[in-house]
C-alpha positions, 0 to 999 in steps of 0.5 A: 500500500501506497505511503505517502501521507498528509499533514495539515497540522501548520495549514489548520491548527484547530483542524477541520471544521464539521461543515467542511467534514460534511462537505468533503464527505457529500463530494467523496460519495458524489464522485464514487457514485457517479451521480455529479456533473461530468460524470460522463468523464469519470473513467479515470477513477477506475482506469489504474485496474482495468489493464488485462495482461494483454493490455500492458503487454501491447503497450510495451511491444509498442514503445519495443517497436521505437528501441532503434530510434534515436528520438521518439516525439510525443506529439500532444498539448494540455494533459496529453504531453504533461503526465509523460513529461512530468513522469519521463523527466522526475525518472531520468537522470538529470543529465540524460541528455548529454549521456549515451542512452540504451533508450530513446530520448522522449522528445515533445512537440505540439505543445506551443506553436513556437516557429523555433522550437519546431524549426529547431526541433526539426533541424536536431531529427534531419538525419536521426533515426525518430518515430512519432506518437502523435496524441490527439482525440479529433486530430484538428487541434491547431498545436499538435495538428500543425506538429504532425504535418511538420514532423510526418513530412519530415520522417516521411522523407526520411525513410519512406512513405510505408517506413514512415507508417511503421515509424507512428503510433496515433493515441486517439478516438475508437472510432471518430476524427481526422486523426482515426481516420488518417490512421486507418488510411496509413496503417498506424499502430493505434490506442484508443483514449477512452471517450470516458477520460478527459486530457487532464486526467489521461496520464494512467491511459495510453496517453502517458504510459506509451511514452513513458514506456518508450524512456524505459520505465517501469508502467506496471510499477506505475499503474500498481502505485496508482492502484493501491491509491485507488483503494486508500481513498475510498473510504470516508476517513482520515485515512484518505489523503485526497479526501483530507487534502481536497477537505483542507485546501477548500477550507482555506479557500473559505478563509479567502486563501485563494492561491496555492503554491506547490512547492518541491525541493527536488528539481526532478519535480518541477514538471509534475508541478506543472502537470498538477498546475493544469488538473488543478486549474481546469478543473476548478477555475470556473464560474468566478471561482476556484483556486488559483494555482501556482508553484515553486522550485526551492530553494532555486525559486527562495531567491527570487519568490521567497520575498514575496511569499514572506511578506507579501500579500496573505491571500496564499497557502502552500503545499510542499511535496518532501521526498523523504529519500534520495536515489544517491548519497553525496557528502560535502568535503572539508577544505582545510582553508574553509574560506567559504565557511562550510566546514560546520556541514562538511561530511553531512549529506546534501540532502540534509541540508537541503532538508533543513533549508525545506524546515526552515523556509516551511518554520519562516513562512508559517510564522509569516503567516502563510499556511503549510500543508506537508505532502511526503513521498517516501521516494521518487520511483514509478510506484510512488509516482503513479501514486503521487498522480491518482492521490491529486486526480482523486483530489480534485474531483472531491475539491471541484465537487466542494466547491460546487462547478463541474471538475471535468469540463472546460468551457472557457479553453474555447474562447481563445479558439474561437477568436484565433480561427476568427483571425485567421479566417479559418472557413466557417467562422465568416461572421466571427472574423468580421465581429472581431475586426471590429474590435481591432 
């Protein structure tokens, strides 16, 4: 069973009031149940289980299929590239990029529209042996379509029309869409995104196992992390940590703590930040309300945030994710001159320092006023990690459903859309283009 544990003892002293205890309680079983709004899109909440052996094995044949490519670009935008990113980058060795792999290096586009990037990114792969998963449910998303124009043109010319179809491996609707269509033309290997699972809640489907997968990481280790987390948040009990933590945070919100700050002190964390960045805000950033969510890399970010979560404005909390063990031990050497002044911590371990700088900052913010909730992981491994992951998405459902709007929609992500088509002329949006010149 899954370790990681919870405390909230320094976010809220005299614990949880019995109106949040009632609350949490009511959108634990909303959500169990199936009974709110956009449970159309709950597949996730089972999806860690419903993997056959057969399943997995084809996953794993899959990513095998790309072992003689030098790259592999995960074509896909929002939750379809940042649970394998933010899963690829807290596994890899920091410096993987600049030592010799046995695996392909995961590589993403489709995320940005940056004619750098892709130019670039196209420069590094002429010549280099790559393949190609390209994620998209409709495969008209303007991002990742345009990715996969550049990038299938590009392999395509590389090493062949049919090579190239050897090469692909499309992630998309069962039966519907550009994407399935163009698929079942060319011959490209295929996996299916559950109508049931949105983006942001994808990471556990194909979506994030097949790239994850291709870095060569363990994805039973994953789904057995995230499984045995399923069963500890169950239950209506203190023993549940998403229930606890989703209890807590809108406890905090009602006292007008309206931002929460992920912090980590392990920069093999940072894009998990930024993954739990979109669950959070496009789950609950509707209707005028919701936590604004932001985060940290500390103690890199202490000299440049750390002023202002000290003594700036008091509408925010913290969440701090500790990692309770390292991969490695290193020690810092005595220096017979001592100029810098370290030989008081010479012998102790780097990460002990590093954890007496997360204590400290936790100790200076708390009495500044800032509340502090406490996320250990006992380690960062494929099972913790899938854990960590089902432990936020089984969170903020019970937040969303709290704080009353629908946590698996997003309707104002479609407002920019409408308005980039319109200025760019894009057929059927004649009368948007002509409302739009208006304004400008």
């Amino acid at each position: 069973m899954s370790d990681i544990k919870i405390d909230i003892k320094n976010a809220l002293p005299e614990g949880l009031s019995s109106e949040i205890n009632v609350d949490g309680a009511k959108a634990l079983e909303i959500l169990q149940s199936k009974s709110g709004a956009g449970n159309d899109f709950l597949g996730w909440l089972e999806l860690p289980n419903e993997y056959s052996e057969a399943d997995i094995a084809d996953i794993e044949a899959a990513a095998a299929s790309f072992k003689d490519c030098e790259y592999v670009v995960c074509i896909g935008i929002g939750g379809s590239y940042l649970g394998a990113k933010a899963v690829v980058e807290a596994l890899s060795d920091s410096f993987a990029a600049f030592k010799v792999s046995a695996a392909p290096r995961i590589l993403f586009a489709g995320q940005n529209i940056g004619e750098d990037y892709l130019f670039e990114l196209q420069e590094l792969l002429a010549g280099s042996k790559f393949g190609i998963i390209v994620i998209s449910k409709s495969g008209t998303t303007t991002e990742p379509a345009i990715a996969f124009r550049l990038l299938k043109a590009q392999l395509e010319a590389q090493v062949g029309k049919a090579e190239a179809a050897k090469l692909i491996v499309a992630i998309t609707d069962a039966r519907r869409g550009a994407l399935r269509q163009l698929a079942t033309e060319e011959g490209y290997r295929t996996f299916v995104i559950a109508d049931n699972v949105g983006g942001r809640f994808s990471v556990l489907s194909p979506v994030g196992l097949l790239p994850i997968a291709v870095a060569g990481f363990d994805i039973r280790a994953l789904l057995k992390g995230a499984s045995d987390m399923a069963v500890k948040t169950l239950a209506d009990s203190a023993e549940n940590p998403a229930l606890t933590y989703a209890k807590a945070r809108n406890a905090l919100y009602r006292q007008g703590k309206k931002i929460e700050i992920l912090v980590n002190y392990n920069p093999k964390l940072h894009f998990l930040a930024e993954w739990w960045k979109q669950l959070y805000g496009e789950s609950e950033g509707k209707e005028h309300k919701g936590i604004f969510p932001a985060s940290v890399d500390n103690s890199t970010d202490l000299h440049s945030m750390g002023q202002w979560i000290q003594d700036g404005e008091r509408s925010i909390f913290e969440t701090v994710i500790t990692v309770e063990e390292q991969r490695h031990s290193l020690r810092i050497p005595s220096d017979d001159a001592n100029l810098d002044g370290l030989n008081y911590i010479a012998d102790r371990r780097i990460d002990e320092v590093n954890k007496m700088a997360e204590l400290g900052t936790r100790i200076a913010h708390i009495d500044g006023g800032v509340p502090n909730l406490k996320i250990s992981l006992p380690r960062i491994d494929e099972y913790n990690l899938g854990a960590l992951l089902y432990f936020f998405e089984k969170g903020c459902g019970i937040s969303g459903y709290m704080l009353g709007v629908n946590p698996f929609n997003q309707p104002g992500v479609e407002d920019y859309k409408r308005n980039m088509f319109a200025l760019l002329r894009k057929p059927g949006y004649e009368a948007e283009s002509e409302a739009i010149a208006k304004k400008l």
